[in-house]
C-alpha positions as CSV (number, residue, x, y, z in Angstrom):
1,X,48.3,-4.6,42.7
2,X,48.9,-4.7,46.7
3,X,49.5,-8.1,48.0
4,X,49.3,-8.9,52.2
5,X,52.3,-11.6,52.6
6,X,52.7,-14.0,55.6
7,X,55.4,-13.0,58.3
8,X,58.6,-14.5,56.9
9,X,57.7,-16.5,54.0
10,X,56.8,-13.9,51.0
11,X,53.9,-15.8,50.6
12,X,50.9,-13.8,48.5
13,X,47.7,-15.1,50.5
14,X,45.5,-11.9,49.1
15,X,45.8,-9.4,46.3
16,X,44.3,-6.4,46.3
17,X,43.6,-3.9,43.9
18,X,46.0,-1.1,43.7
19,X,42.9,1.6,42.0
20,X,39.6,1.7,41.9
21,X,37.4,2.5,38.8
22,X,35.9,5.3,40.2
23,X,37.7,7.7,43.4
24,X,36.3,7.5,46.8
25,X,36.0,10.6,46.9
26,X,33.3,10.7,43.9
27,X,30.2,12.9,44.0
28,X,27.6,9.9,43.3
29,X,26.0,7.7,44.9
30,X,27.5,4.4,43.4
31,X,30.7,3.3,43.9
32,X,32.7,0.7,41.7
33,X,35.0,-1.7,43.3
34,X,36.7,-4.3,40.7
35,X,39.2,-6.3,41.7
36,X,40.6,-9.8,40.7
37,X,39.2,-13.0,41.6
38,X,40.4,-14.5,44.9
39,X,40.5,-18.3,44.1
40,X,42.6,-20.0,41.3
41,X,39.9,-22.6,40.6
42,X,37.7,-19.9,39.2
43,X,36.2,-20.5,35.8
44,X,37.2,-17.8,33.8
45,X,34.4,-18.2,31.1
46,X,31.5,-17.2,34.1
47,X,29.1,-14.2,32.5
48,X,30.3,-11.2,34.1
49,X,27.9,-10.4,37.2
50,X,27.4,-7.5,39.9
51,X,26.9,-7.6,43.3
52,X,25.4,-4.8,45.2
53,X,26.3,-3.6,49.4
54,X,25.6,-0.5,50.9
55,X,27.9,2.3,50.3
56,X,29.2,4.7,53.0
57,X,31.1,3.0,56.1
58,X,32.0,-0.1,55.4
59,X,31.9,-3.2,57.8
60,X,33.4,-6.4,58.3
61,X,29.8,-8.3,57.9
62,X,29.2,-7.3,54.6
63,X,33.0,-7.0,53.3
64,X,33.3,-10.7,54.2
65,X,30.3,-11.5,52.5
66,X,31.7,-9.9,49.9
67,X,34.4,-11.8,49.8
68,X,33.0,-15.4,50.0
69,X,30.3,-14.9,47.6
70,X,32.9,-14.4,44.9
71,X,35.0,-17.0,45.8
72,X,31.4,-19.4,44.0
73,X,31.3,-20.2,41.0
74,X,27.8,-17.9,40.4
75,X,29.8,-14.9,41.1
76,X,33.5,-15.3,40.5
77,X,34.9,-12.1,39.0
78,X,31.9,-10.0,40.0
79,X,31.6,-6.5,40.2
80,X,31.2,-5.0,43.5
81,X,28.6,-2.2,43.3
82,X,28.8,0.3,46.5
83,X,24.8,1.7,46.8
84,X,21.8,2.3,48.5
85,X,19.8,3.6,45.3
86,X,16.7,0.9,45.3
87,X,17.0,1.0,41.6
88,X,20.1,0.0,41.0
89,X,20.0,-2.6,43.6
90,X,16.8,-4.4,42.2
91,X,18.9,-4.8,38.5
92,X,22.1,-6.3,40.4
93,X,23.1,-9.7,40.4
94,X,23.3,-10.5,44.3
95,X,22.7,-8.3,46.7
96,X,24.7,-8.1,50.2
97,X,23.7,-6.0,54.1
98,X,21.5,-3.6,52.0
99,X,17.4,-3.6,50.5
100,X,15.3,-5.0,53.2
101,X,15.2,-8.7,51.6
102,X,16.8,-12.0,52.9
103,X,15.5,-14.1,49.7
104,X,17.9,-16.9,48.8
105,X,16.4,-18.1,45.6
106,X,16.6,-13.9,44.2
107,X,20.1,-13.5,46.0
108,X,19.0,-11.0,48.4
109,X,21.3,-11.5,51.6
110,X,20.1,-8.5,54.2
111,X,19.3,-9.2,57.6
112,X,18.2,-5.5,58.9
113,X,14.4,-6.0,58.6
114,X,11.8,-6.0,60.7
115,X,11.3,-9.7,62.0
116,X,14.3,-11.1,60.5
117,X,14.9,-14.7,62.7
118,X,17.1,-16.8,60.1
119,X,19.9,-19.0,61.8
120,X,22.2,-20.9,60.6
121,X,20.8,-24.3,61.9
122,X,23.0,-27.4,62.8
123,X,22.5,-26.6,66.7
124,X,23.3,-22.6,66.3
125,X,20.6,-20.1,67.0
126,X,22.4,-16.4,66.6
127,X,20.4,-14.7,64.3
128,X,22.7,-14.3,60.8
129,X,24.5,-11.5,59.3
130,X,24.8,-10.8,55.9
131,X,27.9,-13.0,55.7
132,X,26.6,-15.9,57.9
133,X,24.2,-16.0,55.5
134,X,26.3,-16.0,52.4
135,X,28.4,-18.6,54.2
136,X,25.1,-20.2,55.1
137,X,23.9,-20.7,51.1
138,X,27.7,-21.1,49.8
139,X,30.2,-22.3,52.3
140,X,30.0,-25.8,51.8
141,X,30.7,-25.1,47.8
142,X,33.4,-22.8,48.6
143,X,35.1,-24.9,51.4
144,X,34.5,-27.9,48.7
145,X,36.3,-25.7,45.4
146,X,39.5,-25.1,47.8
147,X,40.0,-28.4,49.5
148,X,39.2,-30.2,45.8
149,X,36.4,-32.7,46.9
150,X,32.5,-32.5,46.3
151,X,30.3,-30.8,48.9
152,X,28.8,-34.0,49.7
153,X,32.4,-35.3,51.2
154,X,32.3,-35.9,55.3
155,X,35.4,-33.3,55.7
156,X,33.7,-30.7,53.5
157,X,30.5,-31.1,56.2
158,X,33.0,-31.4,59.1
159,X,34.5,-28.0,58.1
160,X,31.8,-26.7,57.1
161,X,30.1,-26.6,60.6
162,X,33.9,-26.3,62.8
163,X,34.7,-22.2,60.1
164,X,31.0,-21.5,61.5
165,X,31.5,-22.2,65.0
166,X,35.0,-21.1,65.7
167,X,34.8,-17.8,62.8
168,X,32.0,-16.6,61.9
169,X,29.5,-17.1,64.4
């Protein structure tokens, strides 16, 4: 396992998996990504779930939203599934920047299709990425896991709207 330290300190902020399950270079369509989970607070007794992005060149959009989404509860220690097949992505848990569908309820983050409009409300009006919408659905419980408080607490709020406005919009 690789991990990216702080200048100085030695201090692990991410680790990062050292192989793949399947090469890069691989002949299919679907690529495998496993790696550990990101946030100590992480129930370790979750069912094991997959989420589905596009494969080919990769983006920050849809690598951050990536990132966040297993950082919930739902889908800590997911399996990131690299695809465009239509079948596979209709049998996958979540599904992130890829399909055509912005559904919340179905865990379909994609913002590419026709007539897409969804903002992120609060006084913003850029239209979402796949990752402002992740962070849309699931920042408040993800800023709430890490600080220790409920998502109802007036700092999770606070912080909530302040990582929007100064990151990702």
């Amino acid at each position: 396992m690789w991990a990216i330290t702080r200048g100085g300190f030695n201090q692990k902020i991410f680790h990062l998996p050292k192989t793949l399950s399947r090469p890069l270079m691989a002949t299919s369509n679907l690529i495998r990504v496993s790696s550990p989970s990101y946030s100590t607070s992480s129930p370790n007794h979750a069912p094991f779930k997959r989420v589905g992005t596009h494969n080919g060149s990769f983006h920050c959009d849809e690598a951050l939203g990536c990132f966040m989404i297993r950082l919930t509860d739902k889908f800590s220690n997911s399996e990131i599934i690299r695809t465009r097949d239509p079948k596979v992505l209709e049998g996958l848990d979540a599904v992130l920047d890829v399909g055509g569908v912005y559904d919340p309820n179905h865990d379909r983050y994609d913002h590419h299709q026709k007539g897409f409009e969804e903002v992120f409300g609060h006084g913003f009006n850029t239209k979402l990425s796949s990752a402002g919408l992740v962070y849309k659905h699931f920042g408040k419980e993800i800023i709430a896991k890490e600080l220790q408080l409920g998502e109802d607490h007036p700092d999770v709020h606070r912080l909530f709207l302040a990582i929007y406005k100064s990151f990702m919009e």
